[in-house]
MARZATOR-871279 format. One record per residue (C-alpha): y, x negated, z. Coordinates in steps of 0.05 Angstrom, whole numbers, padded with zeros to 5 digits, always signed. Each point is the difference from the previous one (the first is absolute). Example, Ala and Ser with C-alpha at 12.3 -4.5 7.8 and 13.67 -1.06 7.14 Angstrom:
BEGIN
-00090-00246+00156 +00069-00027-00013 
end
This chain:
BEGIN
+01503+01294+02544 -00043-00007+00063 +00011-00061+00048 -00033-00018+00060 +00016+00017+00072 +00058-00049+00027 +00039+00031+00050 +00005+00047+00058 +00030+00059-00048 -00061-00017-00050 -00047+00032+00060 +00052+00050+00014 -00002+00024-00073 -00082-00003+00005 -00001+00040+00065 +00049+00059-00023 -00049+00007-00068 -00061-00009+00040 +00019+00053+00047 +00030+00051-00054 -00070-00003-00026 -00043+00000+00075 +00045+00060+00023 -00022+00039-00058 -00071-00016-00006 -00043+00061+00008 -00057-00056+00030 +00043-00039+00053 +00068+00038-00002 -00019+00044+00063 +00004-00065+00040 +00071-00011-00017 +00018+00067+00021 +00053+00003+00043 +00027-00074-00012 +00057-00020+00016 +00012-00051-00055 +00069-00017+00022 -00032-00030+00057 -00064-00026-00032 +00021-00033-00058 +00041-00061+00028 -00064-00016+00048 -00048+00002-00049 +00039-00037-00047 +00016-00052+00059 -00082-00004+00011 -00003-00020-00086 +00054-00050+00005 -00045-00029+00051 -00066-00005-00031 +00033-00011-00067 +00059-00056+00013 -00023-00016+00070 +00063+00022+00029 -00001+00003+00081 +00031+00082-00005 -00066+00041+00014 -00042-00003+00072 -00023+00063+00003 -00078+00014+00001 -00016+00046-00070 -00070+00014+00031 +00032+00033+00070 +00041+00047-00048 -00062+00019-00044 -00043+00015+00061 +00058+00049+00018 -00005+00029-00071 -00072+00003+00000 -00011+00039+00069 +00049+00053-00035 -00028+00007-00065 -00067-00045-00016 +00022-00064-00044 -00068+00007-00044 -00024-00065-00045 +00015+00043-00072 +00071+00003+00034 +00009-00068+00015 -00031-00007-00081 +00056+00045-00024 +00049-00031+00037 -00009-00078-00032 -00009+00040-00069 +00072+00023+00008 +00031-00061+00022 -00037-00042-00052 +00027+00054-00052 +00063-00001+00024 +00007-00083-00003 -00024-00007-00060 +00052+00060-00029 +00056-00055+00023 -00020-00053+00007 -00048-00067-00015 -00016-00064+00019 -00023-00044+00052 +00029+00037+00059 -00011+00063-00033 -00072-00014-00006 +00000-00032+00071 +00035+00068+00024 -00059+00043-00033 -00057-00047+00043 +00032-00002+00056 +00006+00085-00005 -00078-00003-00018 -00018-00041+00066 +00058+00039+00043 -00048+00069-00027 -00066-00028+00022 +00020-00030+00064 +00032+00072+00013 -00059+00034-00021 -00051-00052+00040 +00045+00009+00069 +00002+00077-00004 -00068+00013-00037 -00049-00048+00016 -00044-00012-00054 +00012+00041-00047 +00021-00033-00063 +00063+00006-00047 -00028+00025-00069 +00028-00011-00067 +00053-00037+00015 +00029-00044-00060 
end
């Protein structure tokens, strides 16, 4: 029986799923080429237990990283689309309610604001 998101190994348990799945995507995968998910994981998760629970653990800057990405290999909008399709697949495979559903927003506006930064205007299409 799914629950919603309540703790710190909650995200943890959504970001090793979400990445099994990104990793292998024959869209987005060739952007997590290379990663060293080790390393990644714990920082990423710290940046969701931030925007989810408010917790003071996260001060990177996401956008500084993705500009890195995106001189490498172009983050394109249908990218950014993929990408929230995944993670709102992935949620809702384990998990639902309100932080759940806040979780799956706040992925939606983290993708456009991305996508705005490093593409200008060029929309987001499809996105669910």
């Amino acid at each position: 029986m799914r629950r919603d998101i309540e703790t710190r190994s909650d995200i943890d348990l959504l970001l090793t799923e979400f990445y099994k799945i990104l990793i292998d995507d024959s869209e987005i995968g060739h952007h997590f080429a290379g990663l060293d998910l080790e390393a990644h994981l714990p920082i990423i998760a710290d940046f969701w237990e931030k925007v989810l629970f408010g917790s003071p653990v996260y001060f990177g800057n996401p956008l500084n990283v993705h500009r890195v990405l995106h001189e490498k290999s172009p983050l394109l909008p249908e990218h950014f689309s993929r990408w929230i399709e995944i993670f709102r697949e992935t949620v809702g495979r384990l998990f639902v309610g309100e932080v759940a559903y806040l979780a799956v927003l706040r992925a939606r506006a983290i993708g456009h604001s991305l996508n705005q930064n490093l593409n200008g205007g060029i929309q987001i299409e499809g996105v669910k």
